[in-house]
C-alpha positions in Angstrom: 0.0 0.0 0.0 2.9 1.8 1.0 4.2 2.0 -3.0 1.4 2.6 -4.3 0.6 6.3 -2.2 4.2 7.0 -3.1 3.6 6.5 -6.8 0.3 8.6 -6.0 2.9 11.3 -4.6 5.1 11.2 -7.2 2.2 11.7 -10.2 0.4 14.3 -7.8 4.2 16.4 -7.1 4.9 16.0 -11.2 1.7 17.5 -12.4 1.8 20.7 -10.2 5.5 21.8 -10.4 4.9 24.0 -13.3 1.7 25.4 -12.0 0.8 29.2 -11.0 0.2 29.9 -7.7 -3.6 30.8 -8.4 -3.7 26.5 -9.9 -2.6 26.0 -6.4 -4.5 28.0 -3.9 -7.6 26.5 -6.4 -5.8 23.3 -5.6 -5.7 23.6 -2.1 -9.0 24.7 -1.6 -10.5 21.8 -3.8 -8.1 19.7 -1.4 -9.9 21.2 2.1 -13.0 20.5 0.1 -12.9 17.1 0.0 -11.4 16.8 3.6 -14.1 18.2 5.0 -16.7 16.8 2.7 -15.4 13.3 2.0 -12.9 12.2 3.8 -14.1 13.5 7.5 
């Protein structure tokens, strides 16, 4: 299970290194979202 949220990781760190910091403040908020939402 381990691996496979590393590889998760990995993808999730590649696809936002180029992105402006408006993608990630939209990012994070889509993230507290679904914390508070879903996964609660």
């Amino acid at each position: 299970m381990n691996k496979a949220f590393l590889s998760i990781e990995s993808r999730f760190l590649n696809r936002i290194q180029n992105a402006s910091k408006e993608d990630l403040e939209d990012i994070d908020r889509a993230l507290d979202i679904l914390q508070t939402k879903l996964f609660y």
